[in-house]
mmCIF file of the C-alpha atoms, coordinates in Angstrom:
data_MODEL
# 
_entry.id   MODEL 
# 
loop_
_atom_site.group_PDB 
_atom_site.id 
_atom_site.type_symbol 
_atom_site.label_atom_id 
_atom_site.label_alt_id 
_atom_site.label_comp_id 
_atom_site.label_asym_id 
_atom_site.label_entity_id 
_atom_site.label_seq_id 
_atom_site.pdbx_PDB_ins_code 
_atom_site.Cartn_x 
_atom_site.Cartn_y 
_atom_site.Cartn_z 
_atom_site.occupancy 
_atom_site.B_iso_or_equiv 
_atom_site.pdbx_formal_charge 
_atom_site.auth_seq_id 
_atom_site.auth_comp_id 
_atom_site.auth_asym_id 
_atom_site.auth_atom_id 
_atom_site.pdbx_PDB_model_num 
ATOM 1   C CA . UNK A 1 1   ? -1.118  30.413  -23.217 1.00 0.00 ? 1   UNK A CA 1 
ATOM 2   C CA . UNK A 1 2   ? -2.142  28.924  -20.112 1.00 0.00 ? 2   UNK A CA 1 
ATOM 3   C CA . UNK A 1 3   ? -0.212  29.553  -16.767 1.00 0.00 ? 3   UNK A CA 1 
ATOM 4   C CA . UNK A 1 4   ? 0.713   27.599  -13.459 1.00 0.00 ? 4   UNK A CA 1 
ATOM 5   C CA . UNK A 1 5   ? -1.803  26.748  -11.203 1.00 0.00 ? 5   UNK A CA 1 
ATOM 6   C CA . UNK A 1 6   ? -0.889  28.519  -8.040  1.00 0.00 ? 6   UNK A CA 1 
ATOM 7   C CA . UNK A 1 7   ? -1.532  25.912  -5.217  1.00 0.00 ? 7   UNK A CA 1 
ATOM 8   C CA . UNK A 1 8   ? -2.185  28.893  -2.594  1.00 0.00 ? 8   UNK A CA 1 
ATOM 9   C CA . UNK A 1 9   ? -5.466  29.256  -4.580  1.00 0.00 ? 9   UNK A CA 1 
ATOM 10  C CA . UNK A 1 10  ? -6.650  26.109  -3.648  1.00 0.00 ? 10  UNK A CA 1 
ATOM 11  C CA . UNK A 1 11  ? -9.170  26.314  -0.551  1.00 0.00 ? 11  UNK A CA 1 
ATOM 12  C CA . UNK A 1 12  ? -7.136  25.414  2.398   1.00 0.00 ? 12  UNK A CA 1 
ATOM 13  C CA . UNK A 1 13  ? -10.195 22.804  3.750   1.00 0.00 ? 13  UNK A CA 1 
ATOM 14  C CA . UNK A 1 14  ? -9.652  20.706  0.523   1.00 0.00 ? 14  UNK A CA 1 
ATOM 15  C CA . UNK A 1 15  ? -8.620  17.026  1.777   1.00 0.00 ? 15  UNK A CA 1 
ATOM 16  C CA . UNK A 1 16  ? -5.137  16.172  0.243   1.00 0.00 ? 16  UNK A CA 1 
ATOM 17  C CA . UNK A 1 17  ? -6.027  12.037  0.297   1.00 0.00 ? 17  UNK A CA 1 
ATOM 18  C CA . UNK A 1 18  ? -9.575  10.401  0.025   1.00 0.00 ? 18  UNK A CA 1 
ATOM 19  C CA . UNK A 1 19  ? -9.137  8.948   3.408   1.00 0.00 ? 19  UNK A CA 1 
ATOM 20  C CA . UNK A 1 20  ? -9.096  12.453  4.847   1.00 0.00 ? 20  UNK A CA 1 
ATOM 21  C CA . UNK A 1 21  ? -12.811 13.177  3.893   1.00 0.00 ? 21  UNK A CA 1 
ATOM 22  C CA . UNK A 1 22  ? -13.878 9.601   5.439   1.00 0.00 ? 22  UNK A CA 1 
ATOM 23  C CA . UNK A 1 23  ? -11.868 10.231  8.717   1.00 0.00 ? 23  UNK A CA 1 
ATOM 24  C CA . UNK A 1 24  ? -14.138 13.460  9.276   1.00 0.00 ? 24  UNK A CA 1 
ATOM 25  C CA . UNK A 1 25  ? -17.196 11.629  9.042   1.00 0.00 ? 25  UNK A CA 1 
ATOM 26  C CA . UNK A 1 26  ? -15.715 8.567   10.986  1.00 0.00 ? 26  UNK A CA 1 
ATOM 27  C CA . UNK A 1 27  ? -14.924 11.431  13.632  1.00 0.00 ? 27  UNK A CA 1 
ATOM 28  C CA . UNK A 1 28  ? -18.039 13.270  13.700  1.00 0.00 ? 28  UNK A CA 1 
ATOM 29  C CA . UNK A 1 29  ? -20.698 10.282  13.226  1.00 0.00 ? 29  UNK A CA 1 
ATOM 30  C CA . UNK A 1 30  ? -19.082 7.113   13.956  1.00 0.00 ? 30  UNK A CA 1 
ATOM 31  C CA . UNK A 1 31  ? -22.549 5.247   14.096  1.00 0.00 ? 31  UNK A CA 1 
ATOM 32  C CA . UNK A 1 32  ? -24.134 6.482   11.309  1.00 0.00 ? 32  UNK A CA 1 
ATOM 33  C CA . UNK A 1 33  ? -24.474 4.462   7.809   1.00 0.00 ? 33  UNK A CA 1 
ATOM 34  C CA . UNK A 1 34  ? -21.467 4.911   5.694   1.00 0.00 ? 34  UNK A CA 1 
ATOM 35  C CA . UNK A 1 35  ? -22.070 2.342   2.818   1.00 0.00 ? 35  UNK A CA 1 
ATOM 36  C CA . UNK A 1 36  ? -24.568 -0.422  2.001   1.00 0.00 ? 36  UNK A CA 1 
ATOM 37  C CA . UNK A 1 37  ? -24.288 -2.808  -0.162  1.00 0.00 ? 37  UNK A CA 1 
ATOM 38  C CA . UNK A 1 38  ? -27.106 -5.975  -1.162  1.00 0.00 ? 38  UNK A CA 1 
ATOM 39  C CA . UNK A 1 39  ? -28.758 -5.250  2.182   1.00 0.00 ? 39  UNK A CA 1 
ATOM 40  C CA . UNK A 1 40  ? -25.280 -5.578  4.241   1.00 0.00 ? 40  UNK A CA 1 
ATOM 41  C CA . UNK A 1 41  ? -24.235 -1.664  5.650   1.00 0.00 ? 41  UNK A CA 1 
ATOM 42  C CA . UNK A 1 42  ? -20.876 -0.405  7.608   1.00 0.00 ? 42  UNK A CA 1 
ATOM 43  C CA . UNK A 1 43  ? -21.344 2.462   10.073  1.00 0.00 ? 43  UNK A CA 1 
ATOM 44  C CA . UNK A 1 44  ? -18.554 4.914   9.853   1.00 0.00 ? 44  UNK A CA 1 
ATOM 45  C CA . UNK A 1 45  ? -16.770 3.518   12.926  1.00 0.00 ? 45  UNK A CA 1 
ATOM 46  C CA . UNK A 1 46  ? -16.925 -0.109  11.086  1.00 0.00 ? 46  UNK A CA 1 
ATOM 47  C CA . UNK A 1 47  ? -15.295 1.458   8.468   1.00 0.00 ? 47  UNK A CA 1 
ATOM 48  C CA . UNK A 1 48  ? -12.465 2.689   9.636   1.00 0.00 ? 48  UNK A CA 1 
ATOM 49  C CA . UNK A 1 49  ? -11.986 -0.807  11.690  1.00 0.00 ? 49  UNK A CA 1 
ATOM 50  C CA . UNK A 1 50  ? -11.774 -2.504  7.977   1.00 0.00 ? 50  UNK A CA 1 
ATOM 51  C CA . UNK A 1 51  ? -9.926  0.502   6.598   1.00 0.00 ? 51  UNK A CA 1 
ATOM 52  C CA . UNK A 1 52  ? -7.350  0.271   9.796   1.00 0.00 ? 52  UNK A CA 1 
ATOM 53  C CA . UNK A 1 53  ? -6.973  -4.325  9.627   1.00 0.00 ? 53  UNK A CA 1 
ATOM 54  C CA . UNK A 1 54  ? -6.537  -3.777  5.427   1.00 0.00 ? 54  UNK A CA 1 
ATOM 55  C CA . UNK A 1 55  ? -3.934  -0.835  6.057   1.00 0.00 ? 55  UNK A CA 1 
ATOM 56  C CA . UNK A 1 56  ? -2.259  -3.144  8.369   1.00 0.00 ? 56  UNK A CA 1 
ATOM 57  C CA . UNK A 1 57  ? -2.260  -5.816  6.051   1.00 0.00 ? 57  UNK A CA 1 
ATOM 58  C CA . UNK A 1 58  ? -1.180  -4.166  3.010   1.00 0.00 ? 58  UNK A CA 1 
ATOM 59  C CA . UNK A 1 59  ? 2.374   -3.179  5.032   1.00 0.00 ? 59  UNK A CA 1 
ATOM 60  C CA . UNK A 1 60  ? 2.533   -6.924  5.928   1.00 0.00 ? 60  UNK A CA 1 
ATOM 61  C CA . UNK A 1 61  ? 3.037   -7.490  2.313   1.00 0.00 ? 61  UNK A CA 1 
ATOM 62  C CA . UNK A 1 62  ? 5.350   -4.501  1.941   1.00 0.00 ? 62  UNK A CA 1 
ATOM 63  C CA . UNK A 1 63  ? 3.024   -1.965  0.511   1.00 0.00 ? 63  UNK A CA 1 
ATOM 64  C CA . UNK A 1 64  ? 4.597   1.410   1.685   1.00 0.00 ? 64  UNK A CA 1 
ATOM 65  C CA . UNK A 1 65  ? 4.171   5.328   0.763   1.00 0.00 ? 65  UNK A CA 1 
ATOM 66  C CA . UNK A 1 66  ? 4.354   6.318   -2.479  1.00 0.00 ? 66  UNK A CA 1 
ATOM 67  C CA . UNK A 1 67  ? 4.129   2.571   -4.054  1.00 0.00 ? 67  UNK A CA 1 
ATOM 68  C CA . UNK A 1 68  ? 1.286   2.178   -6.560  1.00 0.00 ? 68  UNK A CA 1 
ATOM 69  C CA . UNK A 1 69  ? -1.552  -0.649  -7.000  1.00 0.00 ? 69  UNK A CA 1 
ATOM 70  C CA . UNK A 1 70  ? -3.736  -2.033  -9.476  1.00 0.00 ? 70  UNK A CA 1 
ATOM 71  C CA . UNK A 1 71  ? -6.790  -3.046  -7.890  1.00 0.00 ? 71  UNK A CA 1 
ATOM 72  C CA . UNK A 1 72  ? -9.229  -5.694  -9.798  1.00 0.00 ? 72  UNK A CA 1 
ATOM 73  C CA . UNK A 1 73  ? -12.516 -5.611  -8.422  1.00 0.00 ? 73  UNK A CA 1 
ATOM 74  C CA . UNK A 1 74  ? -16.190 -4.431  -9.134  1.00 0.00 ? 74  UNK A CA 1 
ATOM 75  C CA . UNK A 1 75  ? -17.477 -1.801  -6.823  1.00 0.00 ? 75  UNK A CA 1 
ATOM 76  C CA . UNK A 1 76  ? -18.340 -2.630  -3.476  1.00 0.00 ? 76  UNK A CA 1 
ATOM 77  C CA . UNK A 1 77  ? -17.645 -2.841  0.005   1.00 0.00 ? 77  UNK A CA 1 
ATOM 78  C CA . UNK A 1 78  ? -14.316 -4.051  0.646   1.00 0.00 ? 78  UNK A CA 1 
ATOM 79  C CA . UNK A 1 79  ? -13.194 -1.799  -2.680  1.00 0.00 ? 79  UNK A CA 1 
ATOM 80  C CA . UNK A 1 80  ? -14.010 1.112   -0.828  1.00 0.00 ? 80  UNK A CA 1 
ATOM 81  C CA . UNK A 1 81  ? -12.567 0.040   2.653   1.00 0.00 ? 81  UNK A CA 1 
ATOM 82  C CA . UNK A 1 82  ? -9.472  -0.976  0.410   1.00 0.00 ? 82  UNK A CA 1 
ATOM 83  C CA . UNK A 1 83  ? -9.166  2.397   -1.218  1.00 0.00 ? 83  UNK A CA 1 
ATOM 84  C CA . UNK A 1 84  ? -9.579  4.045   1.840   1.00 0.00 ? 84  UNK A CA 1 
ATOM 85  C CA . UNK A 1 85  ? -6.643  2.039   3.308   1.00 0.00 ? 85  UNK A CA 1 
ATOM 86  C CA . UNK A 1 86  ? -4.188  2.337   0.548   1.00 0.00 ? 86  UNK A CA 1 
ATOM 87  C CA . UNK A 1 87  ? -5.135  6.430   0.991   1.00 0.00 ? 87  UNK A CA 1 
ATOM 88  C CA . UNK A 1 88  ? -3.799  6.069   4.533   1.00 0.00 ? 88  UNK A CA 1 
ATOM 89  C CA . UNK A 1 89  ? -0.384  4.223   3.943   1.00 0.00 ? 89  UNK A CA 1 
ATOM 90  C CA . UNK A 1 90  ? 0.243   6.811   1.356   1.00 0.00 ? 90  UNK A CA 1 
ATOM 91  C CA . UNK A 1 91  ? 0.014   4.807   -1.456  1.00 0.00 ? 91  UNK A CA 1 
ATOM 92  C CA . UNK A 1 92  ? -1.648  4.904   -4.923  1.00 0.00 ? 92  UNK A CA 1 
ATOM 93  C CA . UNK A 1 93  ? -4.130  3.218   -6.415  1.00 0.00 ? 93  UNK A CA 1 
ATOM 94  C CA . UNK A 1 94  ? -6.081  2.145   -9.629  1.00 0.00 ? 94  UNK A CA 1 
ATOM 95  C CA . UNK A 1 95  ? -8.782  0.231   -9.718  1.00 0.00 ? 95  UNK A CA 1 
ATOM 96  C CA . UNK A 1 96  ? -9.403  -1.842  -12.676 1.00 0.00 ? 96  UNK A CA 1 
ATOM 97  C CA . UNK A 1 97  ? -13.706 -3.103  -12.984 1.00 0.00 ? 97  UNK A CA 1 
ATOM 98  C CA . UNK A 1 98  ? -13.398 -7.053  -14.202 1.00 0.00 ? 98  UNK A CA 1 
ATOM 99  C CA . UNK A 1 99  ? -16.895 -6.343  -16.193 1.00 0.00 ? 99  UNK A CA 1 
ATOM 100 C CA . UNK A 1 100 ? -15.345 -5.937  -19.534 1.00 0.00 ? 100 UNK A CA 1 
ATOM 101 C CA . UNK A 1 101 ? -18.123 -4.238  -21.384 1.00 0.00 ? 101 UNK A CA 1 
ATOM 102 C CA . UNK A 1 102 ? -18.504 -5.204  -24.930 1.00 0.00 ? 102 UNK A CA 1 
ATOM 103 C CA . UNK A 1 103 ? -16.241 -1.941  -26.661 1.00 0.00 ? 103 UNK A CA 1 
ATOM 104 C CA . UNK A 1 104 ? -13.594 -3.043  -23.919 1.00 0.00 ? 104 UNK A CA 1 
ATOM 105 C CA . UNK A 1 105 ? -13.609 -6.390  -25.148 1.00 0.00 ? 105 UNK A CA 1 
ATOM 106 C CA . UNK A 1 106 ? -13.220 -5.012  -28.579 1.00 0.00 ? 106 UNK A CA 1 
ATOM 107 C CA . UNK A 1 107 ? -10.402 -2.587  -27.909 1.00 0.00 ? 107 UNK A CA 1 
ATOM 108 C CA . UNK A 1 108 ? -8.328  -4.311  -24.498 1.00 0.00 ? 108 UNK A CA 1 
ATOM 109 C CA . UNK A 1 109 ? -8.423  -7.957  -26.084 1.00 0.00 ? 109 UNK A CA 1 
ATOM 110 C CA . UNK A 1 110 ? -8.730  -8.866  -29.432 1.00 0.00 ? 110 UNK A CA 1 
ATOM 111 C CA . UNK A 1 111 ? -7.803  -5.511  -30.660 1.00 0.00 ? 111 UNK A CA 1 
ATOM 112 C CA . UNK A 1 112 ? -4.328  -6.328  -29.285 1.00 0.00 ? 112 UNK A CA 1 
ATOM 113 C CA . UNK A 1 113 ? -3.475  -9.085  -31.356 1.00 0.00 ? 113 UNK A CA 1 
ATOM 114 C CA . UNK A 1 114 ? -1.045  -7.772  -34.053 1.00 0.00 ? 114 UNK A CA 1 
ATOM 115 C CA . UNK A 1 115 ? -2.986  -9.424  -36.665 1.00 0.00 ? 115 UNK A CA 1 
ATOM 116 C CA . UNK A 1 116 ? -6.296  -7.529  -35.761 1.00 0.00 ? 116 UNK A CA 1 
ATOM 117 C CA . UNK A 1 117 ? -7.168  -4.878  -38.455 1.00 0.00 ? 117 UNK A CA 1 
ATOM 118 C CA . UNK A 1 118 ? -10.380 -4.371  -36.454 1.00 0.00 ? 118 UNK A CA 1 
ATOM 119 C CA . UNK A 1 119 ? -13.191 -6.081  -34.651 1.00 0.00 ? 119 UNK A CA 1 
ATOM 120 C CA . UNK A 1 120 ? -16.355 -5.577  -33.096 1.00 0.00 ? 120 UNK A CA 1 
ATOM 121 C CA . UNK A 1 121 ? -18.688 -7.661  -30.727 1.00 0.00 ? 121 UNK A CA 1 
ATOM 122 C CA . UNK A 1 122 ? -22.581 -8.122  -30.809 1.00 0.00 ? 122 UNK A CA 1 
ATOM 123 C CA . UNK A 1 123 ? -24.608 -10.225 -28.959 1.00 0.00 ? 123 UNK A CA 1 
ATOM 124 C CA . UNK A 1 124 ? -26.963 -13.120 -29.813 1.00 0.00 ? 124 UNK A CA 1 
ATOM 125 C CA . UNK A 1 125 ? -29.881 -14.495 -29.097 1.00 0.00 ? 125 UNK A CA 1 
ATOM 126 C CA . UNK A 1 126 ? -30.239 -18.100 -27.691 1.00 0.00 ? 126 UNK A CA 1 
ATOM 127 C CA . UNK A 1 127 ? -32.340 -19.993 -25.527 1.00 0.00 ? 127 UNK A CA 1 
ATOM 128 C CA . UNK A 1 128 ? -32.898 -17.561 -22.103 1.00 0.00 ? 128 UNK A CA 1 
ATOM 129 C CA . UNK A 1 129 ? -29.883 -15.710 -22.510 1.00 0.00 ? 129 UNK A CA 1 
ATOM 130 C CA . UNK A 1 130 ? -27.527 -14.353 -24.666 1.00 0.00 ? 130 UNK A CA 1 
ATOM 131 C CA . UNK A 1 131 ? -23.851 -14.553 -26.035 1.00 0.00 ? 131 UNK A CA 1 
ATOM 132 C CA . UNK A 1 132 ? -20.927 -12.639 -27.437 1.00 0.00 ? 132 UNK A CA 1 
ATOM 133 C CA . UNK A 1 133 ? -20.422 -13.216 -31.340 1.00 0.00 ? 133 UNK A CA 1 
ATOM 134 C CA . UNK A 1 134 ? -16.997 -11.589 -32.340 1.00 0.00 ? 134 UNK A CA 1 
ATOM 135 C CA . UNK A 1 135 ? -16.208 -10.142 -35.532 1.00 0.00 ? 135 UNK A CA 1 
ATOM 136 C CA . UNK A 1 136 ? -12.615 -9.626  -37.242 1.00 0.00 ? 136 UNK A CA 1 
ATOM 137 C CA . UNK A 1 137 ? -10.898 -8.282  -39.581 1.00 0.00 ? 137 UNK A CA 1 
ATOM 138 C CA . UNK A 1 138 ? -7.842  -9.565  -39.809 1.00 0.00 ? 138 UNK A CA 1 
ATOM 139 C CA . UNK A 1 139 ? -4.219  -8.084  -41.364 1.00 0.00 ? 139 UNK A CA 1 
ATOM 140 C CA . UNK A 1 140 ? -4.137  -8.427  -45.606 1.00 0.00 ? 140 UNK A CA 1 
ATOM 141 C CA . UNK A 1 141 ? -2.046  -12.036 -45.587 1.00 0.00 ? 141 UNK A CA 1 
ATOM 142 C CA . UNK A 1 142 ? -2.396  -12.790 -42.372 1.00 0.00 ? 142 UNK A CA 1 
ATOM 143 C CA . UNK A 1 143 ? -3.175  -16.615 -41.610 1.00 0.00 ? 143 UNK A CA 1 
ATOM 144 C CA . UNK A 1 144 ? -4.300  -16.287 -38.163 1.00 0.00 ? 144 UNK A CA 1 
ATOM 145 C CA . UNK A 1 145 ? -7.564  -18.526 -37.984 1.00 0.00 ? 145 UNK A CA 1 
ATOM 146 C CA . UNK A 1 146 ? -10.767 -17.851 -35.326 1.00 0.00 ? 146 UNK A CA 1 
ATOM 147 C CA . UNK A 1 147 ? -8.742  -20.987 -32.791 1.00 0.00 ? 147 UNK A CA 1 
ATOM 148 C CA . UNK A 1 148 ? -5.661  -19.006 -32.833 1.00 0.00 ? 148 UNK A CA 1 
ATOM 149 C CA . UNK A 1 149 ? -7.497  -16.038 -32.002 1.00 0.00 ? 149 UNK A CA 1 
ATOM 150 C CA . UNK A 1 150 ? -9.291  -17.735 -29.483 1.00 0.00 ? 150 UNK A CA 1 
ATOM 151 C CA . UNK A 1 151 ? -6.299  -19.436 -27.619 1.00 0.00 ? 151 UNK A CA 1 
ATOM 152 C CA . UNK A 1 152 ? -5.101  -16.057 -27.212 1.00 0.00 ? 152 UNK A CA 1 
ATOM 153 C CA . UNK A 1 153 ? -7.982  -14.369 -25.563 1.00 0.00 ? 153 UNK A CA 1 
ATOM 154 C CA . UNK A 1 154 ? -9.036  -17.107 -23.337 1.00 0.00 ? 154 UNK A CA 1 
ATOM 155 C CA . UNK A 1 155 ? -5.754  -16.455 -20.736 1.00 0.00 ? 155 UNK A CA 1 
ATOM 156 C CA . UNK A 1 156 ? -7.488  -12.626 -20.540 1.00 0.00 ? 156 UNK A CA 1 
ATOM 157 C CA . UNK A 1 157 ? -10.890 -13.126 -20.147 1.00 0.00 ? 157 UNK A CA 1 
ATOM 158 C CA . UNK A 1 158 ? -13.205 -15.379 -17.541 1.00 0.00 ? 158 UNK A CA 1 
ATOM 159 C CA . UNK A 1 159 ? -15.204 -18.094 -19.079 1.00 0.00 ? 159 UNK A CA 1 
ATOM 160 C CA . UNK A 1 160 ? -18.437 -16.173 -19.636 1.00 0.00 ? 160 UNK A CA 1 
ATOM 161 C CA . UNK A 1 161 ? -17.132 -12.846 -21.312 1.00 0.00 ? 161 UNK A CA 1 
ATOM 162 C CA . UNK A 1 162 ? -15.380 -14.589 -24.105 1.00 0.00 ? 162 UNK A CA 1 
ATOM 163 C CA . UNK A 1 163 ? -17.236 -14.673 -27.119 1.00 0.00 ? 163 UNK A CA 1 
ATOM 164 C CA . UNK A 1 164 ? -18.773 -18.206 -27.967 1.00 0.00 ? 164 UNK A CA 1 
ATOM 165 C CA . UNK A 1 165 ? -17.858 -17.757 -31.799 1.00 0.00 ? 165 UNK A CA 1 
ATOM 166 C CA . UNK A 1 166 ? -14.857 -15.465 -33.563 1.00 0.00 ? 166 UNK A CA 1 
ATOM 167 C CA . UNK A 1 167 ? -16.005 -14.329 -37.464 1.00 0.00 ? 167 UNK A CA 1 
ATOM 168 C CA . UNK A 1 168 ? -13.172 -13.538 -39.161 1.00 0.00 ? 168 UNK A CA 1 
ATOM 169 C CA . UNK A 1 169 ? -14.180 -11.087 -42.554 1.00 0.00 ? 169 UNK A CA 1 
ATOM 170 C CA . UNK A 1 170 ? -12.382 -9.432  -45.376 1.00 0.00 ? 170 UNK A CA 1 
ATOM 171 C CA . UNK A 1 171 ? -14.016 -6.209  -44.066 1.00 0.00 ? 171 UNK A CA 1 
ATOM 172 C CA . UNK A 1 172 ? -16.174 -4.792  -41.671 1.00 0.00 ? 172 UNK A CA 1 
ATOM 173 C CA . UNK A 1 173 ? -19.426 -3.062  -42.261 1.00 0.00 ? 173 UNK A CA 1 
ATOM 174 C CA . UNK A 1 174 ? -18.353 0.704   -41.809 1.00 0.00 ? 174 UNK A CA 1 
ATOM 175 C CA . UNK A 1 175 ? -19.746 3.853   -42.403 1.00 0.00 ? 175 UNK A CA 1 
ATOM 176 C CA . UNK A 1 176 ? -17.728 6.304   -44.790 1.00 0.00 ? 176 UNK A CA 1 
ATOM 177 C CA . UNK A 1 177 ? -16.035 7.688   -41.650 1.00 0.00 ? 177 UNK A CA 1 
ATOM 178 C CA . UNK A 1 178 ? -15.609 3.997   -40.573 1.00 0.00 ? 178 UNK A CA 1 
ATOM 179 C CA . UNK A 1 179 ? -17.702 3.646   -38.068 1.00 0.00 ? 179 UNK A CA 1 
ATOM 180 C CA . UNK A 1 180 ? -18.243 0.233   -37.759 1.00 0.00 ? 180 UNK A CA 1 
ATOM 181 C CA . UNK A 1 181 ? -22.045 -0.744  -38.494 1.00 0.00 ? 181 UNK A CA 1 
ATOM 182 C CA . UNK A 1 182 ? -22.398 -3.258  -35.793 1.00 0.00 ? 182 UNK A CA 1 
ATOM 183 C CA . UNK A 1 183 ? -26.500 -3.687  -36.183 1.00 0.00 ? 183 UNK A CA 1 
ATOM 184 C CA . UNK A 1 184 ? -25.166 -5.001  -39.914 1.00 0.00 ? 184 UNK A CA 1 
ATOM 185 C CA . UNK A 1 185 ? -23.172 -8.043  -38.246 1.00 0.00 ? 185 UNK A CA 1 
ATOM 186 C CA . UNK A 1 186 ? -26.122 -8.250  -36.055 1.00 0.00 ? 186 UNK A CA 1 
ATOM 187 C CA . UNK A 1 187 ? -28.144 -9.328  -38.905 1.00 0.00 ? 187 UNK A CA 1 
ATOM 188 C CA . UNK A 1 188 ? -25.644 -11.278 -40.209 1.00 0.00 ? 188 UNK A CA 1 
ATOM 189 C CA . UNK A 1 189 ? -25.970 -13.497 -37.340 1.00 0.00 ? 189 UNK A CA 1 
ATOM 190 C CA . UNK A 1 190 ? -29.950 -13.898 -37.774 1.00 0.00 ? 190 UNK A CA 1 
ATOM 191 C CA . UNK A 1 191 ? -29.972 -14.617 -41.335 1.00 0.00 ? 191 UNK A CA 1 
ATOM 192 C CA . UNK A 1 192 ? -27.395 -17.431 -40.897 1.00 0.00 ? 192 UNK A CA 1 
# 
């Protein structure tokens, strides 16, 4: 059985907030590089300038200690200096990346329709590019068709992460532990 952690164990130099490990290097080298980004950098002390104006804006719109965020953004700059200033109001944060990768598409969107059995995405090939093909299975009896399914993923999803085509089967192409054979739907799609 395992026992309480004893907090006197921890290291007494650990930071308790992220901010606390920036402010050291903001106070020790405020002119050297703290982030880059596409050829753009911050120093340390530019920074905590953007960590300081965000904090201050965040308790213009009421943010104070202890509340809690959802932050949707991709990783960069601001992200951090946004991070960094929820750290320092005391509040909580949790970032959410917009780049739905294929298995999130599966299992956040279309998964969460109650007629979805199961469903799996694999890309395409077309002129210079590519696209998302999406393949269902859908509930035994259910009626939903591909432009109901469709309707109700295009409120989630930006224009070019929903899939150009929904393929709605009896069953997917699974393994004998289920796995679903995705390289099998793949083919599908060039022999059609």
């Amino acid at each position: 059985m395992s026992e309480a952690l004893d907090l006197s164990e921890i290291p007494a130099g650990l930071p308790g907030r992220i901010h606390e490990v920036a402010d050291r290097h903001i106070a020790a080298s405020p002119h050297r590089t703290a982030l880059i980004e596409n050829g753009a950098s911050w120093t340390y002390k530019e920074l905590d300038r953007a960590v300081v104006d965000v904090a201050a804006g965040l308790k213009s719109l009421g943010v104070r200690a202890g509340d809690r965020m959802v932050i949707v953004s991709e990783n960069c700059i601001a992200l951090a200096a946004l991070l960094l200033a929820v750290s320092r109001i005391d509040a909580w944060a949790i970032v959410a990346n917009p780049r739905l990768s294929a298995r999130e598409l599966d299992q956040a969107v279309l998964s969460s329709h109650d007629a979805v059995v199961q469903c799996a995405v694999v890309g395409r090939a077309v002129e210079g590019n590519e696209e998302v093909v999406a393949f269902v299975q859908l509930m035994p009896g259910s009626s939903v068709k591909p432009a109901d399914l469709m309707a109700f993923i295009n409120p989630q999803l930006t224009s070019y992460k929903r899939p150009s085509e929904i393929v709605v089967l009896d069953a997917l192409p699974a393994t004998s532990t289920g796995k679903i054979l995705k390289h099998k739907l793949a083919e599908s799609l060039r022999g059609a």
